[in-house]
Residue frames relative to the residue before (quaternion, step in Angstrom):
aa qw qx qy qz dx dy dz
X 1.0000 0.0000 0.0000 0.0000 0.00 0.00 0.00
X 0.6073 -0.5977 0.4153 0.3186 3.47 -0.98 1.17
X 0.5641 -0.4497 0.6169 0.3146 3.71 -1.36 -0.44
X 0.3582 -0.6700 0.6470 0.0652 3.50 -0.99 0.67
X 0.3852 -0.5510 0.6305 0.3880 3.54 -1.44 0.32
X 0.7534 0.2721 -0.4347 0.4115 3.27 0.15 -0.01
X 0.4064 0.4592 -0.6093 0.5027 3.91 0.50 0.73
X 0.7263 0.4239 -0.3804 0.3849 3.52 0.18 -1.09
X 0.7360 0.3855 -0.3802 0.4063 3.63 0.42 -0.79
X 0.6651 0.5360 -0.4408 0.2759 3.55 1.20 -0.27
X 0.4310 0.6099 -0.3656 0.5555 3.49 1.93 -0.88
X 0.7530 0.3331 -0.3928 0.4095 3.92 -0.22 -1.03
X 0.6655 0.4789 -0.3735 0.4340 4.07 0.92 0.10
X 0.6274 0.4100 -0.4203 0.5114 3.50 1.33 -0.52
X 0.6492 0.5276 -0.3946 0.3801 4.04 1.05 -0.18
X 0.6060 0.6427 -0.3081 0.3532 2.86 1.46 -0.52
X 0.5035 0.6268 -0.2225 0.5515 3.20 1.54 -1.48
X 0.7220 0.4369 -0.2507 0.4743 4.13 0.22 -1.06
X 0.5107 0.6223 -0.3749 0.4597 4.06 1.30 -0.74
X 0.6663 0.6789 -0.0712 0.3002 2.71 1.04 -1.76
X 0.7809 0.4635 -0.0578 0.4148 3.14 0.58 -1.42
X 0.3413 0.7651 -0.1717 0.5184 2.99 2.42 -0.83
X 0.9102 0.1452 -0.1022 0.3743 2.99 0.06 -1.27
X 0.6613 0.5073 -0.3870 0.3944 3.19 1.10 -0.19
X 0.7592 -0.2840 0.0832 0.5798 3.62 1.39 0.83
X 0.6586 -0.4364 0.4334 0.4336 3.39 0.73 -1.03
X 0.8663 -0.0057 0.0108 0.4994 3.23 1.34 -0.25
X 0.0691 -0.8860 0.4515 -0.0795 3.87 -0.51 0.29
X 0.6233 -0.4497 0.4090 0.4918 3.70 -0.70 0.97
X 0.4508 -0.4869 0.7233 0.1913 3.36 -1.69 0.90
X 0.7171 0.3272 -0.3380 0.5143 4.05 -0.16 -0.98
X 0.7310 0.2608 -0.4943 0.3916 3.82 -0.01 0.19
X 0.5681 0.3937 -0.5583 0.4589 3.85 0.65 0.60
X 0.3554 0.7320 -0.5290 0.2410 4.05 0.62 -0.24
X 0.7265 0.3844 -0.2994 0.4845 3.74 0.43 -0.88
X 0.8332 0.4249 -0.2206 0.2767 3.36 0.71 -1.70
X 0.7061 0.5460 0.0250 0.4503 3.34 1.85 -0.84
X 0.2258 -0.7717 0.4478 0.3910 3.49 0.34 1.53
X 0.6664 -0.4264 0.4634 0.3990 4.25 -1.52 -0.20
X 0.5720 0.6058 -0.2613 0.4874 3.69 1.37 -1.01
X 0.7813 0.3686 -0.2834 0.4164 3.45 0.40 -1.24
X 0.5539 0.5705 -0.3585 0.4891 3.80 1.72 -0.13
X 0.6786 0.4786 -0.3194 0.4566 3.15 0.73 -1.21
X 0.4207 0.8016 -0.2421 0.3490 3.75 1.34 -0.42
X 0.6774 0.3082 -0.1374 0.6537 3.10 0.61 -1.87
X 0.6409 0.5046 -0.4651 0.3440 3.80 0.28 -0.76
X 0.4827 0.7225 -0.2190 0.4440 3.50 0.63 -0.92
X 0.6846 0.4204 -0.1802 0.5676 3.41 0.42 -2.18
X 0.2106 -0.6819 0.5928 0.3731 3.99 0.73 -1.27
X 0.1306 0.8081 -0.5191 0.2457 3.39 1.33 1.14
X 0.8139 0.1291 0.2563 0.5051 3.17 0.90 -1.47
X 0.0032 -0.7787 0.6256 -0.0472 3.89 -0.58 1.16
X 0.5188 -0.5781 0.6128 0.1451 2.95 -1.74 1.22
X 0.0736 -0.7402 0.6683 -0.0035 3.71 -1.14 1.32
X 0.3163 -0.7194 0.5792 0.2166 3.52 -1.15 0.88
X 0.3980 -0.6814 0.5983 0.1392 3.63 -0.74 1.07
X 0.4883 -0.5878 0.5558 0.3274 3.27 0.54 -0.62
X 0.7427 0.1409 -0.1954 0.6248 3.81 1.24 -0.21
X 0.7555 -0.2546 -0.0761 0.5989 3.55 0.73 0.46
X 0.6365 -0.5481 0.4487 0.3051 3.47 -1.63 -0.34
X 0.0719 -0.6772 0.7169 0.1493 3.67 -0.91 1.16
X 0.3514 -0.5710 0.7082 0.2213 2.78 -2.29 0.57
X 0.0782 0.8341 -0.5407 0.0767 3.50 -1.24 1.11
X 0.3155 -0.7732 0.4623 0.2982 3.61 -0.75 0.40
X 0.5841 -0.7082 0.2407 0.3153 1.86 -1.66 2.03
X 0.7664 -0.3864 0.4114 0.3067 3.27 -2.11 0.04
X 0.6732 0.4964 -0.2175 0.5030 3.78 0.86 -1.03
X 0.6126 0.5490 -0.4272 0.3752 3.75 1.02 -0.76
């Protein structure tokens, strides 16, 4: 089965989301992607093992993963 525009626009947001995270060090508060970031396109990269959620002990960062 072909792609969809809306697969493609959902892949070019989970790459976007992983660019992202790139540059901002490798990683970045989970509660400041809530608004901007659908839960799917997270639960995505997790999934992919693109990216793993660490508890700080005051909240949760999303970062990529170490092995990727």
């Amino acid at each position: 089965m072909p792609k969809t525009i809306d697969d493609n626009s959902f892949e070019r947001r989970a790459n976007h989301l992983l660019r992202s995270i790139r540059l901002c060090g490798g990683c970045i508060p989970l509660h400041s992607l809530q608004c901007q970031v659908s839960n799917s396109v997270i639960q995505t990269l997790l999934d992919k093992e693109l990216v793993q959620v660490q508890n700080t002990g005051h909240g949760f960062l999303l970062e990529v993963a170490e092995d990727f």
